[in-house]
C-alpha positions in Angstrom: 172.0 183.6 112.2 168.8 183.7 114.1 168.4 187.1 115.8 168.2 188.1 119.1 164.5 188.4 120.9 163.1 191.4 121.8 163.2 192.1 125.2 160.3 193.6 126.9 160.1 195.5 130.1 156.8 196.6 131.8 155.6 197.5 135.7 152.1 195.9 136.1 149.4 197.0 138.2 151.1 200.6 138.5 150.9 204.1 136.7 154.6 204.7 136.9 157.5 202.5 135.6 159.1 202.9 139.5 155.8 200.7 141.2 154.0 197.6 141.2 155.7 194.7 139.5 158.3 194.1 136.5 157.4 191.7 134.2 159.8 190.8 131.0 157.9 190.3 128.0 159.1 188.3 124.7 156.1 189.2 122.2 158.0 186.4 119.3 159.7 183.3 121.6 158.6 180.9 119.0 162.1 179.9 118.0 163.1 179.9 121.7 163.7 176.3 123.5 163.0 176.0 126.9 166.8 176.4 127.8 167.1 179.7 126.4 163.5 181.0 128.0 164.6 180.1 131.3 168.2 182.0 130.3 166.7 185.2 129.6 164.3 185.2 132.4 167.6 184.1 134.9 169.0 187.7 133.0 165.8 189.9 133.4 166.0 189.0 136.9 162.5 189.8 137.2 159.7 187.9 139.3 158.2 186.5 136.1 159.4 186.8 132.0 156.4 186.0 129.7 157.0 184.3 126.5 154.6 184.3 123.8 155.4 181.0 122.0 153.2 181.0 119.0 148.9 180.5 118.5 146.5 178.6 119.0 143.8 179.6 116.9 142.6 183.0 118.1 144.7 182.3 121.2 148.4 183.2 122.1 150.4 180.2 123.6 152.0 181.9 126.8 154.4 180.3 128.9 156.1 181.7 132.2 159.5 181.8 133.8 160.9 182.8 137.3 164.2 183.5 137.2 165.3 179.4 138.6 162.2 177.5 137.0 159.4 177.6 134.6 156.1 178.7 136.7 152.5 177.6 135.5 150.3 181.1 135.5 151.5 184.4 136.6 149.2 187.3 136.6 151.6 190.3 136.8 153.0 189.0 133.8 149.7 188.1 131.9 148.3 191.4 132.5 151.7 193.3 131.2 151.5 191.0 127.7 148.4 192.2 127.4 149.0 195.3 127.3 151.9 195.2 125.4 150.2 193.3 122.5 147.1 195.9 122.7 149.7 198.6 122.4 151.0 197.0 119.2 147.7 195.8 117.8 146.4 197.5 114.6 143.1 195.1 115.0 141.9 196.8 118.6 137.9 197.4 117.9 135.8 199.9 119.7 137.9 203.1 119.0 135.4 205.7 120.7 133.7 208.4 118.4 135.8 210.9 120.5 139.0 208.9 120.0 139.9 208.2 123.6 139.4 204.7 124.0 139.5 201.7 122.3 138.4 198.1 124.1 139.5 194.3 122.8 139.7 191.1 124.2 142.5 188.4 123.9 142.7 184.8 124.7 145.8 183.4 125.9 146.4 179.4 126.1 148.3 178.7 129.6 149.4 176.0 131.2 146.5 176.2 133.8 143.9 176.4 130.4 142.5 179.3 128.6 142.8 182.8 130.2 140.2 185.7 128.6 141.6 188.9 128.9 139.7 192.4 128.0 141.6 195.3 127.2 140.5 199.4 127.4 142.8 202.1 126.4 141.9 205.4 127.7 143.0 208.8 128.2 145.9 207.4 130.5 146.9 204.2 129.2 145.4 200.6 129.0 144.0 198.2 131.3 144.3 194.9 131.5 141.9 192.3 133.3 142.0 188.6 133.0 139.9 186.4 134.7 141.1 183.3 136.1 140.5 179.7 136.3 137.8 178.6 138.5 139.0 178.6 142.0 139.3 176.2 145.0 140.2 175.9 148.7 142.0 173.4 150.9 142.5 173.5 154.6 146.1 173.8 155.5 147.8 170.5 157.2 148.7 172.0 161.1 152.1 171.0 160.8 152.4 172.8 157.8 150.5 175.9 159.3 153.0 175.6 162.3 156.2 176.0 160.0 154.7 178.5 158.0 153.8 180.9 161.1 157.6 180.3 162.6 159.2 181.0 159.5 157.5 184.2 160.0 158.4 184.7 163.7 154.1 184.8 163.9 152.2 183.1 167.0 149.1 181.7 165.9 147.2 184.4 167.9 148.3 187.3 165.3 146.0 185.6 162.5 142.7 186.8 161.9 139.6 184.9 163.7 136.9 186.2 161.1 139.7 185.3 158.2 141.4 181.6 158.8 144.3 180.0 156.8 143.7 178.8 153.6 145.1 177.0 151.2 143.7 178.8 147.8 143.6 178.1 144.0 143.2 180.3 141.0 145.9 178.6 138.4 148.7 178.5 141.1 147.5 177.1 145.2 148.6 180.2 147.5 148.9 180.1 151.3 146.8 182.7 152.5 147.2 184.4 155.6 145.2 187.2 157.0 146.7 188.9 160.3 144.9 191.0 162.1 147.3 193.0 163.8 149.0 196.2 161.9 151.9 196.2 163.3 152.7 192.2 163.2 151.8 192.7 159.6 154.5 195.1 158.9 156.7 193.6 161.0 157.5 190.5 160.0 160.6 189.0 159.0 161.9 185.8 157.2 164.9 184.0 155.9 164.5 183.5 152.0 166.4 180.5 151.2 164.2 178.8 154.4 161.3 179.4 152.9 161.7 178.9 149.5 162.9 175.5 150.8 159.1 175.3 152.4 157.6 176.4 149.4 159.7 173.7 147.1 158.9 171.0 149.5 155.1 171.7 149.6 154.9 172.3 145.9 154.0 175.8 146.1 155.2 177.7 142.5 154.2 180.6 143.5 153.5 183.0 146.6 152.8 182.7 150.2 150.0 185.5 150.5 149.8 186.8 153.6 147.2 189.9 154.1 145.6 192.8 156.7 142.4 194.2 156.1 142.6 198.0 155.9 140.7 200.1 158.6 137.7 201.7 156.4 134.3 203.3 157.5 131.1 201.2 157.4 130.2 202.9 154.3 133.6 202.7 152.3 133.4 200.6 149.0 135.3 198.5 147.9 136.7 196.5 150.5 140.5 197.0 150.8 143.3 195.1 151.5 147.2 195.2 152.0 149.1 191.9 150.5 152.7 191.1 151.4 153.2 188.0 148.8 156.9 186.1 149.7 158.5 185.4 146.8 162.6 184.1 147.3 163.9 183.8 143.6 167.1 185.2 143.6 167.7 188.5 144.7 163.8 189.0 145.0 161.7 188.0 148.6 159.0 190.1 148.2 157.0 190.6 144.8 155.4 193.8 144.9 152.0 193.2 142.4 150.8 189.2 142.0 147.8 189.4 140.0 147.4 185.2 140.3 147.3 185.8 144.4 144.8 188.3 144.3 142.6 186.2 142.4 143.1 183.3 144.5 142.1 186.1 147.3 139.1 186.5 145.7 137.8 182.7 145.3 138.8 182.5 149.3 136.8 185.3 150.3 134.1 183.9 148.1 134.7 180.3 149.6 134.4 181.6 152.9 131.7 184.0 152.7 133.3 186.8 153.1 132.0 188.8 150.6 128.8 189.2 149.0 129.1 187.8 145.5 129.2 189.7 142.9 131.8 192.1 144.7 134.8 194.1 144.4 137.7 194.3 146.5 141.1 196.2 146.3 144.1 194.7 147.0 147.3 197.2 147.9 151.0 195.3 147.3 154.3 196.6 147.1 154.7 199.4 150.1 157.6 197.2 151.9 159.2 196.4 149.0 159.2 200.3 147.5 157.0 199.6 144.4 153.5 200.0 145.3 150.7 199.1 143.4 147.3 198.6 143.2 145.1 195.4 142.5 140.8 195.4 141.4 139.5 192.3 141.9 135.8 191.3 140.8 134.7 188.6 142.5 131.6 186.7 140.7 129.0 184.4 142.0 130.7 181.3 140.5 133.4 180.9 138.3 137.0 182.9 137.6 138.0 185.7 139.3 138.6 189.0 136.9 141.8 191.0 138.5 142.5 194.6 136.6 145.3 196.8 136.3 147.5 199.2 134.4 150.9 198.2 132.9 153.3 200.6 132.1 157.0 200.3 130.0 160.1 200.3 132.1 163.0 201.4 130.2 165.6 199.2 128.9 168.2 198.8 131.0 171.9 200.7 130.0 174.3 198.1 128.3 
């Protein structure tokens, strides 16, 4: 009898196991079907479950599942396999002559196309960073915009005039909003199953991003952020870390001009929901967008 996968469990883009966002991770799904990947992701009841499915060459074949359907890229979920193969790689180069870091890079093979991810292990753990597709952007029908904003209970006058809405790609198309207003930004409300009916109509797999610039002096760098990304699957409307958002962020900002490629930003998730996190994302001159961050282990779960 074919045993059991090992079930993963990590937080992504957070230091402790109690922020940013859970991500199951099967290291060995190659004997899995695509019946019994989307079973154990419905059980892990996380955002996103990762399945390493077998190689490719030098690359891992990854494939993701929501808890209700199979989803093409997710970057919580990337960044928490990375460091979960890193942890249990014997082949990591660049051990330091002190001992306190070691760096590697890994390939994975998506169903967007190839994702390069570089891995650093130092004193307090390992980083992941990916770097996405290349990006695009797409104006958002005003229909569309219209039932997006009253979903939200939003008037068109709390979105940003510097920032529009954006329709933006970096392996999955995200709505973007920006809001200007602090306290519309926080205060927003929205019935799950209405917009997830939205998001399944408009072929959206992933999140509606929707963001407020943080207040900083003229001499603060980087450029910060706060990100609430709607995400009703299951008992979960909010995720609290979405590494693919923030690097659709990235190639809108870069689209519009809002930055000065090459730049950095920071992107803050997860206060609402109780897991907060913390997002880097380097934002080239052309090309994928590189988004960074820690993953941690979550405990299993008590049978």
């Amino acid at each position: 009898m074919t045993s059991a996968p090992e079930i993963l469990r990590y937080a992504a883009f957070a230091d402790q196991p109690t922020g940013g966002n859970p991500a199951g991770v099967v290291l060995d799904a190659s004997g899995l079907d695509d019946a019994q990947m989307q079973r154990i992701a419905a059980v892990v009841d996380y955002a996103e479950t990762a399945f390493v499915t077998g190689r490719d060459g030098d690359a891992y074949v990854v494939r993701y599942f929501s808890p209700i359907a199979e989803v093409p890229f997710c970057g919580h979920a990337t960044v928490a396999t990375a460091v979960a193969l890193a942890e249990r790689s014997t082949a990591l180069a660049g051990r330091s002559r002190e001992g306190d870091a070691r760096a590697g890079s890994l390939r994975f093979r998506t169903p967007v196309g190839p994702i390069e991810i570089a891995t650093e292990q130092g004193p307090d753990g390992i980083t992941a960073a990916f770097t996405s597709i290349d990006t695009d952007l797409a104006e958002f029908e005003p229909a569309t915009l219209a039932r997006v904003l009253g979903l939200l209970g939003l008037e068109a006058s709390a979105l940003s005039s510097e920032l529009p809405p954006r329709l933006a790609f970096a392996g999955n198309w995200h709505p973007v909003l920006v809001l200007a207003d602090a306290p519309a930004f926080d205060g927003f409300g929205f019935d799950p199953a209405d917009v997830r009916a939205l998001m399944d109509e408009q072929g959206w797999p992933a999140t509606i991003t929707v963001l407020h610039p943080i207040a900083q002096t003229a001499a603060a760098s980087p450029r910060r952020f706060e990100a609430r990304n709607l995400f009703p699957v299951g008992r979960i409307t909010e995720d609290p870390a979405t590494g693919s958002a923030a690097a659709a962020v990235g190639g809108y900002l870069r689209a519009l001009g809002a930055v000065a490629a090459p730049a950095r930003i920071v992107i803050e998730q997860g206060r609402h929901v109780g897991r907060p996190g913390e997002l880097t994302v380097d934002i080239p001159v052309s090309g994928g967008i590189t988004v960074s961050g820690r993953a941690v282990p979550i405990p299993a779960p008590a049978d």
